[in-house]
C-alpha positions in Angstrom: 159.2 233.1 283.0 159.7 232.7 286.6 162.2 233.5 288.8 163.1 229.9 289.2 163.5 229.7 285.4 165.3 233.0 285.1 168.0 231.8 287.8 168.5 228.9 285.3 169.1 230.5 282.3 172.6 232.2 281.2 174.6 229.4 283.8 177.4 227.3 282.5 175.7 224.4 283.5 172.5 225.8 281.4 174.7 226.4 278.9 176.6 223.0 278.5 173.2 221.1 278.6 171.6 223.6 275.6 174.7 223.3 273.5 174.3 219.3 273.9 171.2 219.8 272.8 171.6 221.1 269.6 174.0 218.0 268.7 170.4 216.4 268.7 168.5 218.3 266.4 171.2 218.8 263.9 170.0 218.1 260.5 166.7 217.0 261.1 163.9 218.5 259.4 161.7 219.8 261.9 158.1 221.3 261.5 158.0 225.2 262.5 156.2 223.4 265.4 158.3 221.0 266.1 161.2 223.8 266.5 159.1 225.4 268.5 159.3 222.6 271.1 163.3 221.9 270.3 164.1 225.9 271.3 161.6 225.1 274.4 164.1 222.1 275.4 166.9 224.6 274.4 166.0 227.6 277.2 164.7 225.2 279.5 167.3 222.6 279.1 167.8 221.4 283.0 163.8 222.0 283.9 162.7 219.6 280.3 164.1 216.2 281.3 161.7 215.9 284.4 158.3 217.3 282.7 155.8 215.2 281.2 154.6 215.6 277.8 151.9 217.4 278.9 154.0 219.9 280.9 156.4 220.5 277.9 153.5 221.1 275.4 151.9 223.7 278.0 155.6 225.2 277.9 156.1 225.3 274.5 152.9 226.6 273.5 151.9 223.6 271.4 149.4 220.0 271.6 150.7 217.4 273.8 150.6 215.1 270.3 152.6 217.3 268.8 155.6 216.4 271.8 154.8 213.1 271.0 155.4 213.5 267.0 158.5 215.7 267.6 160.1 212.6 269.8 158.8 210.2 266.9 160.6 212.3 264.3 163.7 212.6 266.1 163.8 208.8 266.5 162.6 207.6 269.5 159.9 205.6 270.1 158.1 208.0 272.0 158.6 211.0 274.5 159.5 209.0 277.6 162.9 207.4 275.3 163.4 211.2 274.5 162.8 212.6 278.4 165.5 209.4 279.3 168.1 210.8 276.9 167.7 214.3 277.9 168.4 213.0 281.6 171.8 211.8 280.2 172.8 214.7 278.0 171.3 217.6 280.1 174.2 217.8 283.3 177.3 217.8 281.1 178.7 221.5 281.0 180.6 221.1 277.8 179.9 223.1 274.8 180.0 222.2 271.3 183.3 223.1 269.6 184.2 225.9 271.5 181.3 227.9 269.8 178.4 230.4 271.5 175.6 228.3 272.7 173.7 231.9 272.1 171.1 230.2 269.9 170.5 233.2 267.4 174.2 232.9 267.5 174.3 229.5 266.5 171.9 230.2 263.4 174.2 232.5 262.1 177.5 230.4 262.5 175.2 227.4 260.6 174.5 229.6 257.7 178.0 230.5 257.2 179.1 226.8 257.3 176.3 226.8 254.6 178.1 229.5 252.6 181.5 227.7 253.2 179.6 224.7 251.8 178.6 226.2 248.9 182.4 227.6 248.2 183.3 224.0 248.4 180.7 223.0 245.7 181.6 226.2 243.4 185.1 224.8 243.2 184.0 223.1 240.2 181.5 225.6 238.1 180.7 223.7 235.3 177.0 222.8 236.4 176.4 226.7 237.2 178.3 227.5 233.6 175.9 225.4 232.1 172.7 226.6 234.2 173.9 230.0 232.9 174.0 229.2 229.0 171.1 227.0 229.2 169.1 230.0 230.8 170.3 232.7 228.7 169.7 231.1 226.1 165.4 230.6 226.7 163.3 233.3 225.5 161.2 233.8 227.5 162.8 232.8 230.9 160.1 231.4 233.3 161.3 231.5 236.8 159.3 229.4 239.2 158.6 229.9 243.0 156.1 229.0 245.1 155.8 229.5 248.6 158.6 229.7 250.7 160.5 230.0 247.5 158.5 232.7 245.9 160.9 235.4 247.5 163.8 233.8 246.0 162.5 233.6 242.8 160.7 237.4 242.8 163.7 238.7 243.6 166.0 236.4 240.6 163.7 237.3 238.4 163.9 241.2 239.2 167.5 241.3 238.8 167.3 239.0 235.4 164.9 241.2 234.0 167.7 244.1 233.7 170.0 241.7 231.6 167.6 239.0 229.6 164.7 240.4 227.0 162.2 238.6 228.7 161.4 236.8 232.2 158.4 235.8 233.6 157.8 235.2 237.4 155.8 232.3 238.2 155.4 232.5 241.7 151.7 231.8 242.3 149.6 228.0 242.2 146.9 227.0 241.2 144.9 225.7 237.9 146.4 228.4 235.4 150.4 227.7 236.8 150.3 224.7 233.5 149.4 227.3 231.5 151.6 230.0 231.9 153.9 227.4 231.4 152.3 226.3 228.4 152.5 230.0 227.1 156.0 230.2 227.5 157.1 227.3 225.7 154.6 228.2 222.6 156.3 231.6 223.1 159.7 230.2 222.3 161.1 228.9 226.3 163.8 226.6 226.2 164.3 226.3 229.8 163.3 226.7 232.8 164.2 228.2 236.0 163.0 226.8 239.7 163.6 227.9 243.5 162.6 224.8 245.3 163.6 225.2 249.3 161.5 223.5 252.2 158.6 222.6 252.3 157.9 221.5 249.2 154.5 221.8 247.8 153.4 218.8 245.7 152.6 221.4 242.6 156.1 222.3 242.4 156.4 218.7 241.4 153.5 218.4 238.9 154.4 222.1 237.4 157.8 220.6 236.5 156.6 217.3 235.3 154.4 219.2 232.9 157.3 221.8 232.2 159.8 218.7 231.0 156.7 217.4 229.6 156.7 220.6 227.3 159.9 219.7 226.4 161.3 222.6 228.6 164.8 222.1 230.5 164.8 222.4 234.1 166.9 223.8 236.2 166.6 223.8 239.4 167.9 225.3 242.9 167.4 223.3 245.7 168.1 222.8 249.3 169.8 219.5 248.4 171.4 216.9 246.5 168.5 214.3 247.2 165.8 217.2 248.2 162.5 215.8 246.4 162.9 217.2 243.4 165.7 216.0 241.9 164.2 213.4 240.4 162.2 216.5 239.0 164.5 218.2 237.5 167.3 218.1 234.3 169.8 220.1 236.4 170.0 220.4 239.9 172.5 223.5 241.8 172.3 222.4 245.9 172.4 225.0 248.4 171.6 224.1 252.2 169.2 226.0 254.6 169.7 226.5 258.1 167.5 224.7 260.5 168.2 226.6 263.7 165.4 228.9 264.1 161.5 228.4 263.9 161.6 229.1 259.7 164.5 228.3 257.3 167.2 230.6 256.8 168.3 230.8 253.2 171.5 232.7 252.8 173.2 229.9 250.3 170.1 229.6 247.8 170.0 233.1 247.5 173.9 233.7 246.7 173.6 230.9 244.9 171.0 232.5 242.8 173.2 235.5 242.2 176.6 233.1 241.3 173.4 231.8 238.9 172.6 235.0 237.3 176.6 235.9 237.0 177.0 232.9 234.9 174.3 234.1 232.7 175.5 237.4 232.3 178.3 235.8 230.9 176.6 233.8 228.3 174.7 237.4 227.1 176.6 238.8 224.7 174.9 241.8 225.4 173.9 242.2 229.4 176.4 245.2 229.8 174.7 246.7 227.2 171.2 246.4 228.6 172.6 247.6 232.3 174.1 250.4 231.0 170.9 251.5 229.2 168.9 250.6 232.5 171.8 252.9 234.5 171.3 256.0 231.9 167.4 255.7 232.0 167.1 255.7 236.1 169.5 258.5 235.9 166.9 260.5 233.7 164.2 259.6 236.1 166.0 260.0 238.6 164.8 256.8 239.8 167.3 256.4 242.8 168.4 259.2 245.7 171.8 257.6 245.3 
């Protein structure tokens, strides 16, 4: 950075013309590259509206087509519209409702809106009530994640595993995904369990056309009431990422994936039972230092 750049950054006027900015990118769906060049117009917010694509690609770290595609996707027709907008929006000093234009900040204070979101939703919990029976009541349990959502899945499924007889992870592709599912549903499945969140890979889709297929329920988290698979699934639960930084914070799938499994521990007659057994056993071990 130089020490133009650095005398630039931290001003009010910097700071208006960032939080502006972010008015622009909210609730797109940008590429990990394409954030790349929306934090690039964040820092440099009063240097980016006189630099050619060229310049702002060189910044950013990124192809000049790639500036080009990031204008496209945030719907102008190229990146001179976009430069001309971010000549009107870049000298205003305002912030955005009164909140930090710290960016990291600003991630944060979006995933709790997400979390306040999902609240809302929760008001009603019949479609997690039903999730929960419907799960509980499969044996086995397949939980799918791939990708991006194959932490969120390991991590249900780990938990699950303490309370229901028997879970299987599927959190990896390819040729044999159909027939684990396959296995499951000879072995006695009912339903189905899926972490879909952004991106989503096009085998998510096929594994759970071939899961219904089967004749298995699906039920599936997702970052959305019209995310891709919907159309997918039998059940869908929405819970919203945050945008803000490069990758996708997912604080609301994953609570939402614990509201999940408390339902479900409702609908086992006998999950205290099995924690309690788990609890005495580690004890023995002495699995945990606390």
């Amino acid at each position: 950075m130089s020490d133009t750049q650095r005398a630039t950054v931290g001003t009010p006027r910097e700071a208006g013309a960032s939080a502006r900015l972010h008015r622009l990118f909210e609730g797109r769906r940008l590429t990990p590259t394409q954030r790349r060049i929306a934090h690039c117009l964040v820092r440099q917010a009063s240097a980016v509206p006189f630099l050619s694509s060229v310049e702002l690609a060189r910044l950013a770290g990124v192809s000049q087509p790639s500036v080009t595609r990031f204008a496209f996707a945030l719907g102008f027709d190229g990146y001179p519209a976009l430069r001309r907008h971010l000549r009107d929006v870049a000298p205003d000093g305002t912030g955005v409702d009164g909140r930090s234009n710290n960016r990291y900040q600003q991630a944060v204070q979006a995933e709790i809106d997400n979390l306040r979101q999902l609240a809302s939703l929760l008001a009603d919990p019949g479609p997690v009530e039903r999730a929960g029976r419907l799960l509980a009541a499969s044996r086995p349990l397949p939980v799918l994640g791939l990708r991006a959502s194959a932490a969120q899945a390991r991590g249900f499924a780990y938990f699950t595993a303490k309370v229901h007889p028997d879970v299987r992870l599927l959190d990896e592709g390819g040729s044999m995904l159909a027939d684990r599912i396959d296995a499951a549903r000879h072995a006695g499945a009912s339903a189905l369990l899926c972490f879909a969140l952004p991106r989503h890979p096009r085998e998510v889709l096929d594994a759970l056309d071939h899961a219904r297929d089967t004749g298995l329920t699906v039920v599936t988290i997702a970052d959305g009431t019209f995310a891709t698979v919907a159309a997918h699934s039998d059940l869908l639960l929405p819970a919203a990422v945050g945008t803000g930084l490069v990758f996708d914070t997912v604080s609301a799938p994953m609570v939402l994936g614990q509201v999940l499994l408390e339902a479900m521990c409702d609908a086992l007659p006998d999950a205290q039972a099995r924690l309690e057994e788990f609890d005495a056993r580690a004890v023995a071990r002495g699995l945990f230092v606390n």
